[in-house]
BAFILO-794969 format. One line per field, with one value per residue: residue number from 0; residue in three letters; x, y, z of N, C-alpha, C in turn. Coordinates in nm, 3 decimals. Atoms other than C-alpha are relative to their C-alpha. Example, Ala and Ser with C-alpha at 12.3 -4.5 7.8 and 13.67 -1.06 7.14 Angstrom:
<rs>
seq: [0;1]
type: [Ala;Ser]
n.px: [0.089;-0.082]
n.py: [-0.119;-0.119]
n.pz: [0.000;-0.006]
ca.px: [1.230;1.367]
ca.py: [-0.450;-0.106]
ca.pz: [0.780;0.714]
c.px: [0.090;-0.077]
c.py: [0.120;0.109]
c.pz: [0.000;0.073]
</rs>
This chain:
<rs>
seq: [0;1;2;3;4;5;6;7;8;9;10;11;12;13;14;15;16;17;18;19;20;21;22;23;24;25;26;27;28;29;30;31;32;33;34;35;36;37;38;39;40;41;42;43;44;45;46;47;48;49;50;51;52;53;54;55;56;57;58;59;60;61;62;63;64;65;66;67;68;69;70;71;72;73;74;75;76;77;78;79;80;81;82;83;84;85;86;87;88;89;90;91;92;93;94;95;96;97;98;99;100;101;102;103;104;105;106;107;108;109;110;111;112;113;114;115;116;117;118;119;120;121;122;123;124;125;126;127;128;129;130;131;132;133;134;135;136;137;138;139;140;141;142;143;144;145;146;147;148;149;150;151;152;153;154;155;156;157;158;159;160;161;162;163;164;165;166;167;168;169;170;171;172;173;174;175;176;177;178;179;180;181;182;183;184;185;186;187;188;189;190;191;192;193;194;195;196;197;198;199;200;201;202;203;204;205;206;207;208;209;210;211;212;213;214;215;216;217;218]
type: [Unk;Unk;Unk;Unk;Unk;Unk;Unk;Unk;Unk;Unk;Unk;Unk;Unk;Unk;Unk;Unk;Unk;Unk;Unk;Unk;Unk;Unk;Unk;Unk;Unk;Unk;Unk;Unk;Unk;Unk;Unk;Unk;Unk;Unk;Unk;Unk;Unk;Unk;Unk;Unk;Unk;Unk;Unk;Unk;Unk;Unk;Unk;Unk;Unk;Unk;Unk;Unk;Unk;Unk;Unk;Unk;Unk;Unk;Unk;Unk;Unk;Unk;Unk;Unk;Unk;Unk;Unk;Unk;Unk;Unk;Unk;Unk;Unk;Unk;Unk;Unk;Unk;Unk;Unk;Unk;Unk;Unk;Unk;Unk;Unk;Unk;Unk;Unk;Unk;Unk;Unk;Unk;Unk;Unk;Unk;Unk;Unk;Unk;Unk;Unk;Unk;Unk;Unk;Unk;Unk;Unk;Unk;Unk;Unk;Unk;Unk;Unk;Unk;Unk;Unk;Unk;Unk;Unk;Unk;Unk;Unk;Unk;Unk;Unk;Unk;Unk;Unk;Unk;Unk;Unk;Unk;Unk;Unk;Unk;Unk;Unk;Unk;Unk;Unk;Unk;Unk;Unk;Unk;Unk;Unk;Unk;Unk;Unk;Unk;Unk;Unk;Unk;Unk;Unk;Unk;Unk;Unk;Unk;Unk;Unk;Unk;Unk;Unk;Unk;Unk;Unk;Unk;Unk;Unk;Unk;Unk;Unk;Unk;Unk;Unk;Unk;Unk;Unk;Unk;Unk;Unk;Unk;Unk;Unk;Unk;Unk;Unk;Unk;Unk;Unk;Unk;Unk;Unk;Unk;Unk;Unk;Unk;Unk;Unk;Unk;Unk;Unk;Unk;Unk;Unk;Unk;Unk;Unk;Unk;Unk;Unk;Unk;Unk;Unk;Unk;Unk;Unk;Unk;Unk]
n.px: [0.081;0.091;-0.009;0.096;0.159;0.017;-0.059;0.041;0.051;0.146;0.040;-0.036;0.102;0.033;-0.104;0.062;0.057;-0.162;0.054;0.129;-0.061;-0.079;0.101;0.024;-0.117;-0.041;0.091;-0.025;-0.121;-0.008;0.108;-0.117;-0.042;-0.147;-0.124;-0.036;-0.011;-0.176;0.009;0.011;0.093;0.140;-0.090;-0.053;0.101;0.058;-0.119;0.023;0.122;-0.057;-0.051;0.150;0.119;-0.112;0.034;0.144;0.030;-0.035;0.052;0.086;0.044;-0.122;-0.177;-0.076;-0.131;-0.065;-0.059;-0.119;0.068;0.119;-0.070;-0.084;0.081;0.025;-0.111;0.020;0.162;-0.069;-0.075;0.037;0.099;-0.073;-0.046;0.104;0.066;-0.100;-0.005;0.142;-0.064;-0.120;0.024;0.033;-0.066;-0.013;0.122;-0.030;-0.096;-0.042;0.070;0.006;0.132;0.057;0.146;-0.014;0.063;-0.089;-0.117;0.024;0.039;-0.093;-0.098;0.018;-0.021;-0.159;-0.059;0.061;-0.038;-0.110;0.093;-0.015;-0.168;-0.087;0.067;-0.070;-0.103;-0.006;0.070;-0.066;-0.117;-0.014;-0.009;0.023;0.052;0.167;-0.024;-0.075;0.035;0.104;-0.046;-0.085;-0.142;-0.098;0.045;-0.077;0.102;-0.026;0.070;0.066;0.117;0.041;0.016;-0.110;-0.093;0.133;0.074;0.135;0.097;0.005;0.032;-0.104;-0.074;-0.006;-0.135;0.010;0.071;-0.012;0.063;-0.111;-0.120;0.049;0.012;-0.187;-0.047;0.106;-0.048;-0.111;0.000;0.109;-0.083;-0.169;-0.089;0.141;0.108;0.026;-0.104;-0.144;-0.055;-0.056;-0.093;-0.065;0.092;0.114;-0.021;-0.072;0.130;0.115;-0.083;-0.040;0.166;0.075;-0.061;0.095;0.130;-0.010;-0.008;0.086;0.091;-0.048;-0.021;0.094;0.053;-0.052;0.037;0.197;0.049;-0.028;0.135;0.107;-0.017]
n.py: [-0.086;-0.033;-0.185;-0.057;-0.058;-0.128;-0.046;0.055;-0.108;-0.033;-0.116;-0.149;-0.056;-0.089;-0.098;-0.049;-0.080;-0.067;-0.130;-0.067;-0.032;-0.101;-0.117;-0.119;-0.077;-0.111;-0.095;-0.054;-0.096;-0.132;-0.077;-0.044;-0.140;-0.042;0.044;0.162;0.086;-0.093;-0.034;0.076;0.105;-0.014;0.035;0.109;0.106;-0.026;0.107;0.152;0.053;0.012;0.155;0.075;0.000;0.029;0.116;0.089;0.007;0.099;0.182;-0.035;0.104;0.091;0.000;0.103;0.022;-0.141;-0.067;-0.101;-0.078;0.001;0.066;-0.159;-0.079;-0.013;-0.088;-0.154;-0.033;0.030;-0.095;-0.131;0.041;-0.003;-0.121;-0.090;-0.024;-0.031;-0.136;-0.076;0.034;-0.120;-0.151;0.018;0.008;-0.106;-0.119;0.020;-0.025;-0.119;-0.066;-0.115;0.087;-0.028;0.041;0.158;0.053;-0.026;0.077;0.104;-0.010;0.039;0.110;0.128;-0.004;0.051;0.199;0.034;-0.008;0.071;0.108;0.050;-0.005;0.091;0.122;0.018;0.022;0.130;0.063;-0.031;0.086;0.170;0.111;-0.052;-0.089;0.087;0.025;0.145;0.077;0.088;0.120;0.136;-0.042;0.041;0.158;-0.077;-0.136;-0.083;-0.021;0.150;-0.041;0.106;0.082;0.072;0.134;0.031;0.003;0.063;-0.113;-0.075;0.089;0.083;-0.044;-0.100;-0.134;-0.066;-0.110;-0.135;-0.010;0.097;-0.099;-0.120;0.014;-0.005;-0.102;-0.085;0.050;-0.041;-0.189;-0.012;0.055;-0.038;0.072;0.111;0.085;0.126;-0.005;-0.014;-0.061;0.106;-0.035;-0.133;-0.145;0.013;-0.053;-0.117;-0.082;0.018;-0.096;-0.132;-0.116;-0.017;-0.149;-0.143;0.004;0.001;-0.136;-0.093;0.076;0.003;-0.144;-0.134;0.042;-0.083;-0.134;-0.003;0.043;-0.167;-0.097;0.002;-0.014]
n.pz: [-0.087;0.053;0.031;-0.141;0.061;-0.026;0.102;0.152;0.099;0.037;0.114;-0.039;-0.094;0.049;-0.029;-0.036;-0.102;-0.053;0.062;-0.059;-0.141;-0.001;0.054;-0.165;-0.035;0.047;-0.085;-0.107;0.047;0.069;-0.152;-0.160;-0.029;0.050;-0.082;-0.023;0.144;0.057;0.056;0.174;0.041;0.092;0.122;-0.016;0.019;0.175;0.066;-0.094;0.111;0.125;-0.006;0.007;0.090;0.105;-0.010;0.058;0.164;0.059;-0.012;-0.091;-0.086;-0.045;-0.001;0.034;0.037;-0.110;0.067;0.021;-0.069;-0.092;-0.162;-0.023;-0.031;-0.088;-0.073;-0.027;-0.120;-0.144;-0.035;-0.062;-0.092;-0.119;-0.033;-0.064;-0.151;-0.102;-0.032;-0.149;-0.182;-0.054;-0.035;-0.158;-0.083;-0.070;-0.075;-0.179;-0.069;-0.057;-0.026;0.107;0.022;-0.123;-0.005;0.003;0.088;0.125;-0.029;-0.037;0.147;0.064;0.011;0.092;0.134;0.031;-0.048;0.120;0.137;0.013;0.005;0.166;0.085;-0.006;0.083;0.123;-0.006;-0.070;0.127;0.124;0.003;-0.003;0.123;0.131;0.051;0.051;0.132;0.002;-0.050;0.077;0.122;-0.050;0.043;-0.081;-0.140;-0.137;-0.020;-0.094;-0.170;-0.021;-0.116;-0.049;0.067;0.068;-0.060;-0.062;0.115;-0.024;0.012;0.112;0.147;0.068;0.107;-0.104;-0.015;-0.066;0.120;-0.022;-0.143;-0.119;-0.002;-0.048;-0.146;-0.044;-0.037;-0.072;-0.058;-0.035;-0.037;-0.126;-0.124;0.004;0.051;0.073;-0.113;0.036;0.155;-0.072;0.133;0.070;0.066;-0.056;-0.051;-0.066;-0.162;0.016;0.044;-0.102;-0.131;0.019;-0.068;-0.144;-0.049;0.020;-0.073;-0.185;-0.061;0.026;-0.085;-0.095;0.033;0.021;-0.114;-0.070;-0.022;0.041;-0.114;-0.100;-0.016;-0.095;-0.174]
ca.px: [10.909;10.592;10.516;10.383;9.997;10.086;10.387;10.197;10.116;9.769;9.502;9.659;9.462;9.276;9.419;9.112;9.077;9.485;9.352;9.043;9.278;9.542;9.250;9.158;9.508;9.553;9.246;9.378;9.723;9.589;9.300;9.639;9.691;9.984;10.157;10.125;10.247;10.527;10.467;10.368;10.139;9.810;10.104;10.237;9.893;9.814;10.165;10.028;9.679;9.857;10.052;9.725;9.512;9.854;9.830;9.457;9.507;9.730;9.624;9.262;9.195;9.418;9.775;9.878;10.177;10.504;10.584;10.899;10.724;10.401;10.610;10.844;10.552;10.405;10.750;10.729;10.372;10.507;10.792;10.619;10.383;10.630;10.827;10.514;10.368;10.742;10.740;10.372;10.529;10.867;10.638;10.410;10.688;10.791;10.459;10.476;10.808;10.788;10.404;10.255;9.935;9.742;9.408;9.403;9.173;9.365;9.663;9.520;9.325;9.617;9.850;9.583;9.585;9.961;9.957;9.706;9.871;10.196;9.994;9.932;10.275;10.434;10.180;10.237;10.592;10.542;10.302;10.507;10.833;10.740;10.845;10.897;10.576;10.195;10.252;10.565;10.394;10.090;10.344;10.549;10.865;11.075;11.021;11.208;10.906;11.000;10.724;10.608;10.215;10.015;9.899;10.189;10.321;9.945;9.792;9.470;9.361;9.389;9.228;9.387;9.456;9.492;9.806;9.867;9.689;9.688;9.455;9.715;9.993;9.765;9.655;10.081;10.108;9.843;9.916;10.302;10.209;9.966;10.226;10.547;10.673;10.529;10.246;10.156;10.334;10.740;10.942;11.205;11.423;11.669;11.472;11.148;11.281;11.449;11.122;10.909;11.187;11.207;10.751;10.725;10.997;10.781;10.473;10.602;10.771;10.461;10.213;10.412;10.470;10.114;9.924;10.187;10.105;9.683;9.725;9.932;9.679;9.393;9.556]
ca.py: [5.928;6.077;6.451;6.628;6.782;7.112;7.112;6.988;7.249;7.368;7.627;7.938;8.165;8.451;8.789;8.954;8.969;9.047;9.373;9.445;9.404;9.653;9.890;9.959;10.024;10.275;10.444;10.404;10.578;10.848;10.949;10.978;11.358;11.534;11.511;11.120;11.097;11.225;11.529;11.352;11.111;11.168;11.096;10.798;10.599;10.759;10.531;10.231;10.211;10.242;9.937;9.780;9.855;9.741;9.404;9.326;9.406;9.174;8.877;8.966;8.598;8.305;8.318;8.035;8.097;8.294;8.579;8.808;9.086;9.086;8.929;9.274;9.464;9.331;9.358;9.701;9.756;9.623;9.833;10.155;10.045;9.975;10.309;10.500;10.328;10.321;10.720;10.765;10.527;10.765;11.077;10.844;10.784;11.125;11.288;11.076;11.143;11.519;11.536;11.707;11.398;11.522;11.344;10.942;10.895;11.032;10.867;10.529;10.580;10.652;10.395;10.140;10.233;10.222;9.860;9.802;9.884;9.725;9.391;9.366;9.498;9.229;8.991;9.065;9.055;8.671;8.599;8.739;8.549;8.202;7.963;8.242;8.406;8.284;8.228;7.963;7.801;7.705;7.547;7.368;7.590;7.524;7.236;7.407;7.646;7.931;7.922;7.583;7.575;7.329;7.141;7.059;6.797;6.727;6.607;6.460;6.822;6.956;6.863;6.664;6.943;7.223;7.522;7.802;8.107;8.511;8.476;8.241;8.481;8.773;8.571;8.479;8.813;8.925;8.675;8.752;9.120;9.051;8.822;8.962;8.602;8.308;8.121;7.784;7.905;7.859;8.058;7.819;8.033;8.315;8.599;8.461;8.529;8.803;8.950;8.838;8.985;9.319;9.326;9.203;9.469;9.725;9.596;9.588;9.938;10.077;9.897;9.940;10.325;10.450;10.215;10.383;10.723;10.653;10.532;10.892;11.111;10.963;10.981]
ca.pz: [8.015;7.909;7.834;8.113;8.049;8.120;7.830;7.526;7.271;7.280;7.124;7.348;7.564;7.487;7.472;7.581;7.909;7.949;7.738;8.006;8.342;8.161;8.023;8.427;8.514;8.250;8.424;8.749;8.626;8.461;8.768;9.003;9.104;8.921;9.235;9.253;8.849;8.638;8.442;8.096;8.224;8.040;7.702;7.865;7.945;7.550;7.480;7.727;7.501;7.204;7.249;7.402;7.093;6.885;7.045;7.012;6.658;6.577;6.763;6.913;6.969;7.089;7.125;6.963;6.846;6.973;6.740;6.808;6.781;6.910;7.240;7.219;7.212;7.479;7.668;7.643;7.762;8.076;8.081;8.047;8.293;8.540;8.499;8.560;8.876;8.984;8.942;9.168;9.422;9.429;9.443;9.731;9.920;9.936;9.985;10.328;10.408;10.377;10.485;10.156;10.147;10.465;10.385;10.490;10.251;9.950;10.105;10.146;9.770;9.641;9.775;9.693;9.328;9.307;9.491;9.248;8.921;9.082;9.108;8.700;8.613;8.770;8.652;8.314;8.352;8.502;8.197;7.922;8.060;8.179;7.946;7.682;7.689;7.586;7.230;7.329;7.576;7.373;7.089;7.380;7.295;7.597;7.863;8.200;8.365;8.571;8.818;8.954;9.003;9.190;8.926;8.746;9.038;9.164;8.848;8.979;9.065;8.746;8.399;8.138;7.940;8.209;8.129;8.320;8.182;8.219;8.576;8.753;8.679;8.823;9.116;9.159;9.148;9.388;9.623;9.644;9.683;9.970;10.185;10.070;9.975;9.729;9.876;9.659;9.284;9.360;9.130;8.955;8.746;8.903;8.744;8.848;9.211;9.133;9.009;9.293;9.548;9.402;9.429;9.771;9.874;9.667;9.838;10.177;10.190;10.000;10.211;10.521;10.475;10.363;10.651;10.878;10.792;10.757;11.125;11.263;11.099;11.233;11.561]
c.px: [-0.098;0.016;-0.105;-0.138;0.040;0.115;0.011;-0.052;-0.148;-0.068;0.058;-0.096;-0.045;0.047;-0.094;-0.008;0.138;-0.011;-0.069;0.064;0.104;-0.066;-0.052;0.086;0.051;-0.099;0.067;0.107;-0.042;-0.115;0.097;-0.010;0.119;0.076;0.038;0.053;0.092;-0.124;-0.105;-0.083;-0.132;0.081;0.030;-0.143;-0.071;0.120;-0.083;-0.180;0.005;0.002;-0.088;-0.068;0.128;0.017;-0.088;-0.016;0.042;-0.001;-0.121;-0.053;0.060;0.105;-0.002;0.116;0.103;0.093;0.056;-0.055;-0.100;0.096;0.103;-0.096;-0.100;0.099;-0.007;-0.101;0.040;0.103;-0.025;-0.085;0.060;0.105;-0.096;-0.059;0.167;0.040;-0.143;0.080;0.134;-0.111;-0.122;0.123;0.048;-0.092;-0.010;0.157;0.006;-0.207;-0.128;-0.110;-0.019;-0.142;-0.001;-0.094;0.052;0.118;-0.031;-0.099;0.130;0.104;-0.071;-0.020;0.134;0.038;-0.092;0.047;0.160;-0.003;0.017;0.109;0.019;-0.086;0.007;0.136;0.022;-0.048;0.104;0.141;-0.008;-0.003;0.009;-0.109;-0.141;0.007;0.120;-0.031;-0.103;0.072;0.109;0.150;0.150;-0.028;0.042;-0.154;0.061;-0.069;-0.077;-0.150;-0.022;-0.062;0.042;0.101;-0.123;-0.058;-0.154;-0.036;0.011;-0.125;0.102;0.078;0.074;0.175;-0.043;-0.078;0.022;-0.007;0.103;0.105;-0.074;-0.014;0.135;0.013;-0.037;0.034;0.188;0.003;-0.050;0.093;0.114;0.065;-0.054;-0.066;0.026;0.065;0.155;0.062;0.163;0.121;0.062;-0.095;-0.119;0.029;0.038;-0.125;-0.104;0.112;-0.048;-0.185;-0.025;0.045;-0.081;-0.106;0.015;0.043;-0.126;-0.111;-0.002;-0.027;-0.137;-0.132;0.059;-0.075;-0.139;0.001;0.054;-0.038;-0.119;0.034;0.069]
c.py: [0.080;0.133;0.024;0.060;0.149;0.059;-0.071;0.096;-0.049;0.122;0.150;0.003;0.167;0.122;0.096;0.046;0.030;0.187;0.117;0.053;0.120;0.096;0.057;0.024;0.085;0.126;0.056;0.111;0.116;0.051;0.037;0.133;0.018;-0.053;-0.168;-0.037;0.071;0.078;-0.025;-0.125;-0.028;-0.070;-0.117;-0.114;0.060;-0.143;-0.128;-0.074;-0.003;-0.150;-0.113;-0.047;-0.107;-0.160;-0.043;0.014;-0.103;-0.111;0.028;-0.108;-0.067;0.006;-0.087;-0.043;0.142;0.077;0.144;0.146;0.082;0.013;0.182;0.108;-0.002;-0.005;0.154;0.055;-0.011;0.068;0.147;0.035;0.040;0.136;0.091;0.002;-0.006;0.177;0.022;-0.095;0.050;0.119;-0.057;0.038;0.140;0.098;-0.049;0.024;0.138;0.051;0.066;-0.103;-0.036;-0.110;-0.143;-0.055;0.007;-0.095;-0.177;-0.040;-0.028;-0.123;-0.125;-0.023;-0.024;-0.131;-0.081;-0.110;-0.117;-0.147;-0.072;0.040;-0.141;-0.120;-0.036;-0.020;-0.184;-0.058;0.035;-0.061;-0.151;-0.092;0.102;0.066;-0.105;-0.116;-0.142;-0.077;-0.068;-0.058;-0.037;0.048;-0.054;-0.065;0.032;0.144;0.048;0.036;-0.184;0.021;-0.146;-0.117;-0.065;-0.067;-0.084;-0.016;-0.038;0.144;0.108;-0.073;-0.052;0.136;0.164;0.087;0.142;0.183;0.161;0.045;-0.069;0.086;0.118;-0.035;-0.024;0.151;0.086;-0.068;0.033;0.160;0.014;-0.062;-0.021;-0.174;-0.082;-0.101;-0.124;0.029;0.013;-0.002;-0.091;0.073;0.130;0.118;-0.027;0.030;0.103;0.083;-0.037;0.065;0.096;0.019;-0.029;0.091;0.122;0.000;0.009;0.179;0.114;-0.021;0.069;0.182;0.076;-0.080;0.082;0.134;0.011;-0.037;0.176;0.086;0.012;0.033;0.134]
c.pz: [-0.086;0.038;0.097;-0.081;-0.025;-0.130;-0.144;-0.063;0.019;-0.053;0.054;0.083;-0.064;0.070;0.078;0.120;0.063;-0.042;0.128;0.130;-0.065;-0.006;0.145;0.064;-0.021;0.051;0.105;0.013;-0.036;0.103;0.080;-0.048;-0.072;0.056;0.021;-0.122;-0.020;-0.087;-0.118;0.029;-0.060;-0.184;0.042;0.015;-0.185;-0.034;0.045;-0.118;-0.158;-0.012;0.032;-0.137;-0.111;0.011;-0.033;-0.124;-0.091;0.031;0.115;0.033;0.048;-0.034;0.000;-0.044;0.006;-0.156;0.075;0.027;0.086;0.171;0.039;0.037;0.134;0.158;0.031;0.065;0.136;0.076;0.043;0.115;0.130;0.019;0.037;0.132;0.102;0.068;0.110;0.115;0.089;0.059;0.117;0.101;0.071;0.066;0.176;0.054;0.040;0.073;-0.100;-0.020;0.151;0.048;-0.003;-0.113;-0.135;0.023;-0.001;-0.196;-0.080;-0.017;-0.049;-0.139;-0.025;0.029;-0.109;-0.162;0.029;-0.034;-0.158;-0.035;0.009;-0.038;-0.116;-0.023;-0.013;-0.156;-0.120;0.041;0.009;-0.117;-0.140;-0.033;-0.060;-0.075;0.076;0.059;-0.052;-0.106;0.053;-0.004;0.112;0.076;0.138;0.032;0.083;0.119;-0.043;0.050;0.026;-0.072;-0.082;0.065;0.037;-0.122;0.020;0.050;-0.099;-0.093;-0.054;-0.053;0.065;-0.020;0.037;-0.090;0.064;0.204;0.067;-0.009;0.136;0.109;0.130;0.083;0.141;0.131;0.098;0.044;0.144;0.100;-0.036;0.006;-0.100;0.082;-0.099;-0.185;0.037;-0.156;-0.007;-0.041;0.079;-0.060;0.048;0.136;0.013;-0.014;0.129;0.138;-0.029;0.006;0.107;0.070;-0.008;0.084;0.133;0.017;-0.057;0.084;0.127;0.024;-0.034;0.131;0.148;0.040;0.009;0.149;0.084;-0.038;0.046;0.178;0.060]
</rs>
């Protein structure tokens, strides 16, 4: 049996524009209101562009190959990421539960920055696990993928040389956020589902909950 297209080592993908989509999230994070952030967030997106700048330093062009730490480091980016927009979507949730975000427009700003940022978390999450992560997938490391896309059973609408890259994660992600289940990428490995449960949940009760309240203030 011949080697599929999609798991033959190739030159990588560039790290760049994984850099540009985090670099307007750390915006959007740090523009939230006190009340939508923890304490310490102006320090924590300082941590989140750290680790940014700490990546493009050490591999600012193609990920071609999977090094340990780089891959940890961009674990972590992801992590702090996701504890931060998980704290504004605690302190959403409560500003509509007790009342305390009067203005549909702030309310509807805000929640779409938080559905936002939730969006590239879990995109990076998707990218930095499938198959191990950039770096292993461009040198072929493991053969089992965790998300199935459409062009790795459908080969005639691909290219020859066609692997999944940063944007297909993001659009996974964006996609699963927008209709709370997976549309045309089908997640393969237990945490890949596990991880796409736990953001359509987020996206549905954050969704659900600040559309709610943007409809009984106008009215």
């Amino acid at each position: 049996m011949s080697t599929p297209h999609w798991h033959k080592p190739h030159i990588g993908e560039h790290r760049w524009p994984v850099s540009f989509v985090v670099s307007v999230v750390i915006v959007l994070q740090y523009l939230l209101p006190a009340s939508m952030s923890l304490q310490i967030e102006p320090y924590i997106c300082g941590v989140e562009a750290a680790l940014m700048l700490a990546l493009f330093s050490i591999r600012p062009g193609r990920i071609n190959q999977h090094h340990k730490s780089s891959w940890w480091l961009g674990v972590t980016l992801a992590g702090v990421m996701t504890i931060s927009n998980v704290a504004s979507a605690v302190r959403l949730v409560d500003g509509i539960i007790h009342s305390t975000v009067k203005s549909p427009t702030n309310l509807l700003a805000f929640g779409g920055s938080i559905w936002l940022t939730n969006i590239v978390v879990f995109s990076l999450w998707y990218w930095e696990f499938d198959r191990g992560g950039p770096g292993s997938r461009a040198e072929a490391l493991i053969p089992y993928p965790d998300f199935l896309f459409p062009q790795m059973t459908s080969t005639e609408y691909a290219p020859e040389h066609w692997h999944p890259g940063f944007f297909d994660y993001l659009y996974t992600s964006f996609t699963n956020a927008s209709a709370f289940s997976p549309t045309d990428v089908l997640p393969l490995s237990r945490w890949a589902k596990f991880l796409m449960m736990i953001q359509s949940a987020t996206s549905l009760v954050t969704v659900g909950l600040v559309i709610a309240r943007a409809v009984n203030i106008l009215h």
